[in-house]
C-alpha positions in Angstrom: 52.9 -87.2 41.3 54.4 -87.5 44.8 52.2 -88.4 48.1 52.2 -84.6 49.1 50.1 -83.5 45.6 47.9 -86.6 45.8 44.3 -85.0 46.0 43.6 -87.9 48.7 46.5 -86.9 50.9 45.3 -83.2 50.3 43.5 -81.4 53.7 41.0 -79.5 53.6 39.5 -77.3 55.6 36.5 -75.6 56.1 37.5 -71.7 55.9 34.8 -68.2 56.1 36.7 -65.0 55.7 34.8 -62.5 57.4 35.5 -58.5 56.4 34.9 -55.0 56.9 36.1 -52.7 53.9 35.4 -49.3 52.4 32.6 -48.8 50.1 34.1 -49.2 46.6 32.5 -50.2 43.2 35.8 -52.5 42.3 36.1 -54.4 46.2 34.1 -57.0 45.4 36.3 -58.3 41.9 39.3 -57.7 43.9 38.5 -59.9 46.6 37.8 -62.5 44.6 41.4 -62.4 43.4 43.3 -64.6 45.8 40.5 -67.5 44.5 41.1 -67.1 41.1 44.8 -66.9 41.0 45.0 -70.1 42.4 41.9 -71.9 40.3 39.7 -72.0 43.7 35.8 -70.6 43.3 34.1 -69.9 46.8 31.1 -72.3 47.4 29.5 -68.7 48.9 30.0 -64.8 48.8 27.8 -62.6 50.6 27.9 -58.6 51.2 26.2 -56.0 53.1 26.8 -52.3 52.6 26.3 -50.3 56.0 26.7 -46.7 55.8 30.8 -46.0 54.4 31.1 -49.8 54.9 30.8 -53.0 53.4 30.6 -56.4 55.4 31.5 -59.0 52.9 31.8 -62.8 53.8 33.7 -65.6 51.6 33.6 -68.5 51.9 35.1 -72.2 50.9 33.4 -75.4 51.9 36.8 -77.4 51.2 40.2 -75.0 50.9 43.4 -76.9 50.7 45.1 -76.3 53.9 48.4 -75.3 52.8 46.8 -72.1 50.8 44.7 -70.6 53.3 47.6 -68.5 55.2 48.0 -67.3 51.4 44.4 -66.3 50.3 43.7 -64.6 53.6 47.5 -62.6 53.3 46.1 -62.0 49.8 42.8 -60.2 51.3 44.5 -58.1 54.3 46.9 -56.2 51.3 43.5 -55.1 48.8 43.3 -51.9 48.9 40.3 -50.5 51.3 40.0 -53.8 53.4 40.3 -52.3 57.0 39.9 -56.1 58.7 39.9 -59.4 58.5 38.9 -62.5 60.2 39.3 -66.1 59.3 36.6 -69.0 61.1 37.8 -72.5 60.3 37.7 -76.0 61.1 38.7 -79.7 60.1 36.4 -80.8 57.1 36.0 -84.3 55.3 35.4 -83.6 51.9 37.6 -84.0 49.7 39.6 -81.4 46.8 37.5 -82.2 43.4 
């Protein structure tokens, strides 16, 4: 295994995705897409439906760094997503 894939060497970040999308009874399985694909399960997941809309929040205790460009790409191409917004920060844990 080289230094780069050592899961000590591996940063990780503390990442909430924050969205807006249309109401749709197959949004919620789709976002959860990007995770899966790359064998990655959000510590939490939390929606709201407001009117035509649904508020949804993901988020990821400990993402590897160099994937969260990807996931977050991932989100802004489902269908019905109209935006979204990324909150992260440095975090200690480390990639079980």
């Amino acid at each position: 295994m080289s230094s780069d894939m050592n899961p000590e060497h591996t940063q990780t970040v503390f990442v909430r995705f924050l969205l807006d999308a249309d109401v749709s009874p197959g949004l919620l399985p789709r976002l959860l897409q990007p995770y899966a694909k790359r064998d990655l399960v959000p510590d939490r997941m939390w929606s709201h439906r407001s009117g035509d809309t649904i508020h949804v929040e993901i988020a990821m205790e400990a993402m590897p760094a160099e994937v969260v460009h990807l996931v977050e790409g991932n989100l802004r191409q489902v269908v019905g997503v109209r935006d979204v917004s990324r909150v992260a920060k440095p975090c200690l844990r480390q990639v079980a």
